[in-house]
C-alpha positions as CSV (number, residue, x, y, z in Angstrom):
1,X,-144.7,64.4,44.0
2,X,-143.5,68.0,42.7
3,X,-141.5,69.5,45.0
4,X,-142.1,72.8,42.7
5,X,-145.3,73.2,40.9
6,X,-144.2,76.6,38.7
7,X,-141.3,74.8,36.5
8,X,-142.9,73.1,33.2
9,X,-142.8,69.4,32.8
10,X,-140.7,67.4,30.3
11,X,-142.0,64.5,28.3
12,X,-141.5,60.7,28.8
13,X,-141.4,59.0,25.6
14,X,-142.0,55.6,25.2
15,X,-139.3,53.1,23.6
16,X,-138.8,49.8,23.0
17,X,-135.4,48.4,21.9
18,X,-135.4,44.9,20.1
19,X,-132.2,43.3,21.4
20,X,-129.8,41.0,19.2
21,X,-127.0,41.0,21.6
22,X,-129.7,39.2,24.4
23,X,-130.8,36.7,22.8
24,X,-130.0,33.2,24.1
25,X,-129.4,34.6,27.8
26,X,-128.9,31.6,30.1
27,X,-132.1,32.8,32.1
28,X,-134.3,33.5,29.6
29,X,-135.2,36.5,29.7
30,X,-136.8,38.4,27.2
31,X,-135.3,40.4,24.9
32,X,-137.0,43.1,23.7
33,X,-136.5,45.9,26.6
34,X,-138.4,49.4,27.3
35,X,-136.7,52.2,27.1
36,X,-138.8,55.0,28.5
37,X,-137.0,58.3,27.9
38,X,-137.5,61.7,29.0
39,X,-136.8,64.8,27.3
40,X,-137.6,68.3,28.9
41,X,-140.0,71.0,28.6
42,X,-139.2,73.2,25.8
43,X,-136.8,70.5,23.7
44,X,-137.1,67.6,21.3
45,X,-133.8,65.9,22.5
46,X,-132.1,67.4,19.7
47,X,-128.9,68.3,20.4
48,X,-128.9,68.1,23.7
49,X,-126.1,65.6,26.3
50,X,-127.8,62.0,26.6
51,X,-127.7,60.7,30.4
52,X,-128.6,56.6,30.9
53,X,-129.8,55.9,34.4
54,X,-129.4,52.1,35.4
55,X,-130.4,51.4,38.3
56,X,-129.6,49.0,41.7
57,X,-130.6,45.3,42.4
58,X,-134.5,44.3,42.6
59,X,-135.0,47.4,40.0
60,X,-135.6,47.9,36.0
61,X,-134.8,51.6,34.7
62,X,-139.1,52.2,34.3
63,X,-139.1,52.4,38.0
64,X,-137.4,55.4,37.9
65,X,-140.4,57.5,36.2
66,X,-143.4,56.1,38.6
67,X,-144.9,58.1,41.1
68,X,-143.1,58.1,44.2
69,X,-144.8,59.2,47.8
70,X,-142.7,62.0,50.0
71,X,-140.3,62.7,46.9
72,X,-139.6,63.0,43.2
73,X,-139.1,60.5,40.7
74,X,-136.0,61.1,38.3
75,X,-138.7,63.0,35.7
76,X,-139.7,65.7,38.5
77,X,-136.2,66.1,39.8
78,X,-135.1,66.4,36.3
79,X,-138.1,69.2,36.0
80,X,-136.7,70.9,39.2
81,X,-132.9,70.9,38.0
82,X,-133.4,72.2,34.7
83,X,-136.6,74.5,34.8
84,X,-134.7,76.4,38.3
85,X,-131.6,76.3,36.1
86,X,-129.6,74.1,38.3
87,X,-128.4,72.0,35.5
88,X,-128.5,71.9,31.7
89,X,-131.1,70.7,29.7
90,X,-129.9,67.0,28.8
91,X,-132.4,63.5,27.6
92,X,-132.4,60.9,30.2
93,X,-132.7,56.7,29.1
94,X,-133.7,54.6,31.3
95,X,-133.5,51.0,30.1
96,X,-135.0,48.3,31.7
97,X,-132.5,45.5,32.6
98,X,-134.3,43.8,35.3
99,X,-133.3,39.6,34.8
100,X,-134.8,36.3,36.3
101,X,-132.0,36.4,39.2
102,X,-133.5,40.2,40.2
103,X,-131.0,42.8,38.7
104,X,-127.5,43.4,36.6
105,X,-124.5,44.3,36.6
106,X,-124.6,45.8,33.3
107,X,-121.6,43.8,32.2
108,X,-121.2,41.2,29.7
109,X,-122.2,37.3,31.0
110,X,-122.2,34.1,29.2
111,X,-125.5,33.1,31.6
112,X,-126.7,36.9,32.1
113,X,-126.2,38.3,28.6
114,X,-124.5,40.8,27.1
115,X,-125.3,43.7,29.3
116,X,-122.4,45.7,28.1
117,X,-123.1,45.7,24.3
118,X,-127.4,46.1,24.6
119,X,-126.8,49.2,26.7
120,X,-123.6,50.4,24.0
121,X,-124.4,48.7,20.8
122,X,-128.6,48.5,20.9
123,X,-129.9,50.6,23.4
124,X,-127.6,54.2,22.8
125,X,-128.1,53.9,18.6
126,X,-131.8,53.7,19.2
127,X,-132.1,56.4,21.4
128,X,-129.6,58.5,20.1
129,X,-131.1,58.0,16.6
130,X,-135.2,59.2,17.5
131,X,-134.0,62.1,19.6
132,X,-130.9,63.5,17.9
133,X,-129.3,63.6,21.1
134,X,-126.2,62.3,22.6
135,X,-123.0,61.6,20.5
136,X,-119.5,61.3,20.8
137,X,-118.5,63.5,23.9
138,X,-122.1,64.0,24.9
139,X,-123.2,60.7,27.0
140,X,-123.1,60.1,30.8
141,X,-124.0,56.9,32.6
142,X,-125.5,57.2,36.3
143,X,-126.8,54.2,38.9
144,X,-127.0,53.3,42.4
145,X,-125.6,50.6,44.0
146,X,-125.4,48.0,41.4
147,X,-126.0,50.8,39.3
148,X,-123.5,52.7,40.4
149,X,-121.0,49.8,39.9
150,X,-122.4,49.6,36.0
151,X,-121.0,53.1,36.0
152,X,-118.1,53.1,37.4
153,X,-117.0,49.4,35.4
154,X,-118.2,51.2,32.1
155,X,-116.2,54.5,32.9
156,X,-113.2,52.1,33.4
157,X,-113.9,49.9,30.3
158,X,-115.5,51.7,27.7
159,X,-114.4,55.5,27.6
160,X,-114.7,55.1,24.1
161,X,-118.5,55.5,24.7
162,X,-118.8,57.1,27.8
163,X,-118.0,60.9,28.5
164,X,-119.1,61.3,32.2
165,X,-120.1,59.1,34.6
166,X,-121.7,58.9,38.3
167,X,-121.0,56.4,41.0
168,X,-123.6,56.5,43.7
169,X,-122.8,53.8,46.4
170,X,-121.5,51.2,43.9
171,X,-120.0,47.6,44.6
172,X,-117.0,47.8,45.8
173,X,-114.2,46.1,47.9
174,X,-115.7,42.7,47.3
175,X,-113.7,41.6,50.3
176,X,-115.7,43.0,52.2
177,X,-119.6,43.8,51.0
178,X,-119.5,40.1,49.3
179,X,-117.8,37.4,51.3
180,X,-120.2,37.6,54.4
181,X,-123.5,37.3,51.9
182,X,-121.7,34.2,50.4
183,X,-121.7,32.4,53.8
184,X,-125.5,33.3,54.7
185,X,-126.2,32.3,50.9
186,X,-124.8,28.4,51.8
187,X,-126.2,28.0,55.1
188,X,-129.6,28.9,53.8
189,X,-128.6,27.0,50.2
190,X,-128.9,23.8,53.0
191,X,-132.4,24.1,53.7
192,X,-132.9,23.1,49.9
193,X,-130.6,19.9,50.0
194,X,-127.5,22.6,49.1
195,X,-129.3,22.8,44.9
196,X,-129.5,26.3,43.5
197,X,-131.9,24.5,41.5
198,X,-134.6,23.7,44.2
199,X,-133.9,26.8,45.8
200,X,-134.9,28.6,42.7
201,X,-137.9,26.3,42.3
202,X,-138.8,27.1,45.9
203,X,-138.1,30.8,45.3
204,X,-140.5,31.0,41.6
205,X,-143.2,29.3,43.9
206,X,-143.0,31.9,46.8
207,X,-146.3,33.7,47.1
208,X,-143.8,36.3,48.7
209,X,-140.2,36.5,48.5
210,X,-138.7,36.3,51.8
211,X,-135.9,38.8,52.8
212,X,-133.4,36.1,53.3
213,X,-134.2,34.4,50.2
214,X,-133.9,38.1,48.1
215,X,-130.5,37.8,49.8
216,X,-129.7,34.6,48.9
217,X,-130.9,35.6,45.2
218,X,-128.6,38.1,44.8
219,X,-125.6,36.4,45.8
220,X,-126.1,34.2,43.1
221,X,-126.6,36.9,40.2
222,X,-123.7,38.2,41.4
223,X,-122.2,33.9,40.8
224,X,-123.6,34.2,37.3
225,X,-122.1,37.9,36.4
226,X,-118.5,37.4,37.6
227,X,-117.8,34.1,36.7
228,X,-120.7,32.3,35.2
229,X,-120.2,28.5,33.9
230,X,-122.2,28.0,31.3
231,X,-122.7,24.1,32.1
232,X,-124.3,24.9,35.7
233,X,-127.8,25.4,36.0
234,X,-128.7,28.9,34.9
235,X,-124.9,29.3,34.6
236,X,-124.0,30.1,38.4
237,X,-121.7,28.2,40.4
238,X,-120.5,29.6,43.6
239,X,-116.6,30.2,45.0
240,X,-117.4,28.4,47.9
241,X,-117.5,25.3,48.8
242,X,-121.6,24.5,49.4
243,X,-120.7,22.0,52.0
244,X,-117.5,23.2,54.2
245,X,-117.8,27.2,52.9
246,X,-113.8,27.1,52.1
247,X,-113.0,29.6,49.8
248,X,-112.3,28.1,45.9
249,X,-109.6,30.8,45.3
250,X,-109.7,30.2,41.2
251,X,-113.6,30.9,41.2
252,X,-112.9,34.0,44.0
253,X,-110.3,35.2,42.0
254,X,-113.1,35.7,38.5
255,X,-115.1,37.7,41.0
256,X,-112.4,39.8,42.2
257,X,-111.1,40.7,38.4
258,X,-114.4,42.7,38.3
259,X,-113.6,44.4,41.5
260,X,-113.4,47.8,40.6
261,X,-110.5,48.5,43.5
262,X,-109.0,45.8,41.1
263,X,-110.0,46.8,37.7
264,X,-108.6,50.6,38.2
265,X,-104.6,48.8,38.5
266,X,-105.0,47.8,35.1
267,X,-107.6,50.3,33.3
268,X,-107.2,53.6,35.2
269,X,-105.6,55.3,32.4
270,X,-109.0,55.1,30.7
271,X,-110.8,57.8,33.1
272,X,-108.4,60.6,32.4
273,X,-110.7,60.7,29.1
274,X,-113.4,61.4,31.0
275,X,-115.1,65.0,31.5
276,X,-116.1,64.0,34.7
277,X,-116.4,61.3,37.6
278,X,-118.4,61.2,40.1
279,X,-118.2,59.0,43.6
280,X,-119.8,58.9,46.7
281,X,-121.4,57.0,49.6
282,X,-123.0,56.9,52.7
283,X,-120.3,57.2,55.8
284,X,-122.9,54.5,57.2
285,X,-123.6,52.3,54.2
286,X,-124.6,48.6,55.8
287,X,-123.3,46.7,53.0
288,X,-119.6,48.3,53.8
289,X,-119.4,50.3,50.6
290,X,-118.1,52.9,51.8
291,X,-114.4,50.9,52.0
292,X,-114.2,50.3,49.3
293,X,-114.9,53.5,47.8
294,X,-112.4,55.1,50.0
295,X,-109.9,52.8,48.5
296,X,-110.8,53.3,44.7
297,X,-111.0,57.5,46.0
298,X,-107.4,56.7,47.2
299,X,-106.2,54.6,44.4
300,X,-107.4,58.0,42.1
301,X,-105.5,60.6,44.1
302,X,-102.3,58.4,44.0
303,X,-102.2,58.4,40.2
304,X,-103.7,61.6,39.8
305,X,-107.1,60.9,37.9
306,X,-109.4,63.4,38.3
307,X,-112.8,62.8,40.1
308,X,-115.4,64.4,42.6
309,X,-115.4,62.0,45.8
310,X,-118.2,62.7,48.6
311,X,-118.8,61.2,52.0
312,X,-121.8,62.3,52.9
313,X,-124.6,61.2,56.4
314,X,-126.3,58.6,55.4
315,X,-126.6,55.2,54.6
316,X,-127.1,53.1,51.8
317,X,-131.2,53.2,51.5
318,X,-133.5,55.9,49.9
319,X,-130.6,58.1,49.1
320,X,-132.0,59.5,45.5
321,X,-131.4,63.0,46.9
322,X,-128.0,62.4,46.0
323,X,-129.1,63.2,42.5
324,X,-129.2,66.9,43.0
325,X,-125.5,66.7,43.0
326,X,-124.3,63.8,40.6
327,X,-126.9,65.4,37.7
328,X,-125.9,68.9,37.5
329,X,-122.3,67.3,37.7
330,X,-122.7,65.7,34.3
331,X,-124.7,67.6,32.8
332,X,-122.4,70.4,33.3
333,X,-119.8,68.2,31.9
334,X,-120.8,67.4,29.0
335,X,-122.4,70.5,27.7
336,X,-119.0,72.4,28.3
């Protein structure tokens, strides 16, 4: 719904991106992807920043431009921004990503596929390419949640690419959002003789996914992004044990390299590239987010890295309103 009916409305192109990099993904999904992408009123894309919206478990980037009741979608916020002059004019992506296990991490995965390089290698060329926008110094990368990790990991590992980037609520502190999940996702593993593989059959065959089992699902994506085996079924094996829940610190240990409180010790240097970071959280995020992202907002202002960090009254659910200050943010960035 428009909040304000006077500013003009951009355009949502459609796009479909023919992936290379996907093919042969554990899960099989499909590789060609939609791209839907929105330029603004008045514009072609020519010229103008590039912003890629991924987006948080159970979503693909398309949901972003549906109608949405009580609020804007990301076109109509984008409208608001730019026609009120809040923000720049900039092109917004939104790739679709969704997989069989119910989201991404955007990363690269021997049984999810190579997140990283469609997104960098496939999806910005094509995009970049029919709109003229974008470039070197003129691409941001914004999500939620899992989203919001895919930012934050690709600020951290691929500056080279990306300019500006926002964090909304990502993954973090795997300590402590993860570890509780894993334990629930076991116990209810035993009401399918402890086999990932009957639980997915049972799961495919649900007329309607239960809470739990959603749960249950994304604990194993998050198995077959951090430390897939590509000789398990659909690559995921767990860093528990299934039967006793003791900790297997070797697998705990692939998860935690992609912890980005870890990942910052070693590739931190890479955001002083940046032209700007963006972080924030709900004080009352239910998945305990917000730890973690006070400890990667401490770990920047010990060494110095420059970033926007924000606390703000809420908690992790429905918190797109967070937008109106992470979009300005990079679009302001990257068109100084």
């Amino acid at each position: 719904m428009l909040k304000d009916r006077s500013v003009a409305r951009g355009t949502i192109h459609a796009l479909t991106v023919a992936s290379d990099v996907l093919a042969g993904n554990l899960l099989g999904d499909p590789t060609p992807r939609a791209v839907p992408v929105y330029v603004p009123a008045g514009h072609d894309g020519r010229g103008l920043p590039l912003l890629v919206d991924i987006v948080g478990y159970t979503a693909g980037g398309p949901v972003h431009i549906n109608w949405k009741n009580f609020g804007e979608n990301v076109p109509e916020r984008l409208d608001r921004l730019i026609g009120t002059g809040a923000m720049p004019p900039v092109v917004v992506a939104f790739p679709d990503c969704f997989t069989r296990l119910g989201g991404n991490q955007y990363i690269n995965s021997a049984a999810m596929g190579r997140w990283e390089d469609f997104l960098i290698d496939e999806m910005l060329p094509a995009v970049e390419a029919r709109f003229g926008c974008g470039g070197a110094g003129r691409r941001g990368l914004f999500g939620k949640s899992s989203g919001g990790y895919g930012a934050i990991v690709h600020a951290l590992r691929r500056s080279d690419t990306w300019a500006a980037a926002a964090c909304h609520s990502g993954d973090m502190g795997f300590e402590l959002c993860y570890l509780a999940d894993l334990f629930e996702t076991i116990r209810r593993l035993g009401k399918h003789e402890r086999s990932i593989e009957k639980f997915m059959t049972h799961f495919d065959a649900a007329p309607k996914p239960a809470d739990a089992d959603l749960k249950v699902l994304m604990i194993l994506a998050m198995a077959a992004t951090y430390d897939p085996d590509p000789e398990a079924y659909l690559g995921i094996r767990l860093p528990l044990d299934i039967e006793t829940g003791e900790r297997i610190e070797a697998r705990w240990a692939n998860w935690l390299a992609w912890d980005p409180v870890v990942m910052v010790d070693r590739l931190g240097e890479n955001l002083r590239s940046l032209k700007g970071l963006f972080i924030d959280c709900g004080s009352d995020d239910q998945f305990n987010l917000v730890f973690g992202a006070r400890q990667l907002h401490r770990k920047l202002e010990q060494r110095g890295i420059p970033h926007r960090y924000e606390e703000f009254p809420d908690d992790h659910s429905s918190v797109d309103y967070r937008m109106d200050e992470s979009l300005p943010f990079l679009a302001r960035a990257l068109t100084a």
